[in-house]
C-alpha positions, 0 to 999 in steps of 0.5 A: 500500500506504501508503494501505491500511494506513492504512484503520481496521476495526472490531474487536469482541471475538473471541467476536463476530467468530466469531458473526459468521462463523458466521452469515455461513458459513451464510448462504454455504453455503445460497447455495453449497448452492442454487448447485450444486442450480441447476448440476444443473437445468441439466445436466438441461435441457441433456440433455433439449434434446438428447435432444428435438432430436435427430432421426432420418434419417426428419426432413427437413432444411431450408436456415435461408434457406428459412424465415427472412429473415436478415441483421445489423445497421449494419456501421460506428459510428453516431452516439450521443446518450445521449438517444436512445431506441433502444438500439444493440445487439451480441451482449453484450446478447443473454442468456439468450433476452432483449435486456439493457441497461445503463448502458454500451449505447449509444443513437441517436436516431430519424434513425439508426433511420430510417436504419439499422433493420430492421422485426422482429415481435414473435413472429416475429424472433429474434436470435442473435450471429455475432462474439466470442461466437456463438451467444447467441439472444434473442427480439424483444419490441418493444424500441426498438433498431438492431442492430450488425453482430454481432448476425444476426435471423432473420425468419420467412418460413414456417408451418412453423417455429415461433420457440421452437423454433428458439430452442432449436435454435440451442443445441444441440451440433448448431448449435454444432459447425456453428458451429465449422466455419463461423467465420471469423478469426484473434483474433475469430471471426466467422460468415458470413451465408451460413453461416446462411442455408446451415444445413440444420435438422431440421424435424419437423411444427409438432404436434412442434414444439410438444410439444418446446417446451412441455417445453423451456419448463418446464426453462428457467423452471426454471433461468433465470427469476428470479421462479419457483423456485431461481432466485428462490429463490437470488436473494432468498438472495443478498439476505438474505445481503448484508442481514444482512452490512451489518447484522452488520458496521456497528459505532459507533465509540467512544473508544478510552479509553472 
């Protein structure tokens, strides 16, 4: 506390400190203004989803094994080079439908990958975490990576199962009260490769699969994808915002007798 209260402000005249404030609280209020416009859009999506994967008992059901390939990831540490050039990854790098890496993920070299890393297919191989936090899905787009033991991919193996599809399936309450009722563990919660593999989903005709994600595509570059709509549209007022505090609030310095 010493230390703070040692910490020089800049301190203009009162009028300016509340131009200031005013022009900042607009800013503010347009991003909250956004913020709540975007949380709306995606209560949308997350209705609509449902309301498209919900089916009647006239859809046959389908064991998740029957139409994937389904394993994880190296179940023990790896050895680490932060030169490698594959990314060593766990359910916390799965967002939003993609793999996301940081300064922190961990990387290993081509002997671990050699040893330890599964062929996916671009188009073909999603991926979903099954420890901690379960239920994030990804697609597979090439990257250079080895899968840890948290994260499950599934490998399509059938004509019959288009991949977005079961993208969006994987999200819905009816995959996420499956979920629950299979977890294992006590602190961290765990679910089971048998589990999945045992998962019986709907499997309506490819035609409707592919009418369902088309919509579902819409809604989720709507809310999710930064480079159209409000959510571009938050993210450069998010950046216009940050611009004008740091120019609004960096003063020079004078004499205190000047």
């Amino acid at each position: 506390m010493s230390e703070i209260l040692k910490i020089k402000i800049p301190l203009p005249p009162i009028p300016i400190q509340e131009e200031i404030v005013k022009i900042l609280d607009d800013f503010t209020e347009l991003e909250a203004e956004l913020e709540a416009e975007l949380e709306a859009r995606n209560k949308q999506y997350e209705h609509y989803r449902e309301e498209l994967l919900t089916f009647r008992d006239n859809v046959r059901c389908v064991p998740l094994n029957e139409l994937c390939k389904i394993g994880d990831g190296l179940h023990g540490t790896p050895k680490y080079d932060p030169f490698g050039e594959y990314y060593f990854i766990n359910g916390n790098n799965l967002k939003k439908g993609h793999l996301v890496f940081e300064e922190n993920t961990k990387r290993v070299d081509n002997e671990m990958f050699t040893k330890h890393g599964i062929e996916f297919f671009a188009k073909k191989t999603l991926f979903m975490s099954i420890n901690g936090t379960i239920g994030s899905v990804a697609f597979f787009r090439n990257e250079k990576i080895v899968l840890g033991k948290s994260v499950a991919y599934f490998n399509l193996k059938s004509d019959s199962l288009n991949l977005s599809f079961l993208y969006y399936l994987l999200q819905t309450n009816f995959a996420k009260n499956y979920y629950e009722t299979q977890k294992t563990g006590a602190t961290i919660k765990n679910l089971g490769l048998k589990a999945l593999r045992e998962f019986k989903i709907p499997l309506p005709s490819i035609p409707e699969q592919e009418r369902i994600v088309v919509i579902l595509d819409k809604f989720d570059s709507l809310v999710n994808d930064i480079s159209i709509g409000l959510p571009a549209e938050l993210e450069a007022r998010r950046k216009q915002y940050e611009y004008y505090r740091e120019k609004l609030l960096t003063f020079k310095e004078v004499e205190a007798n000047a």
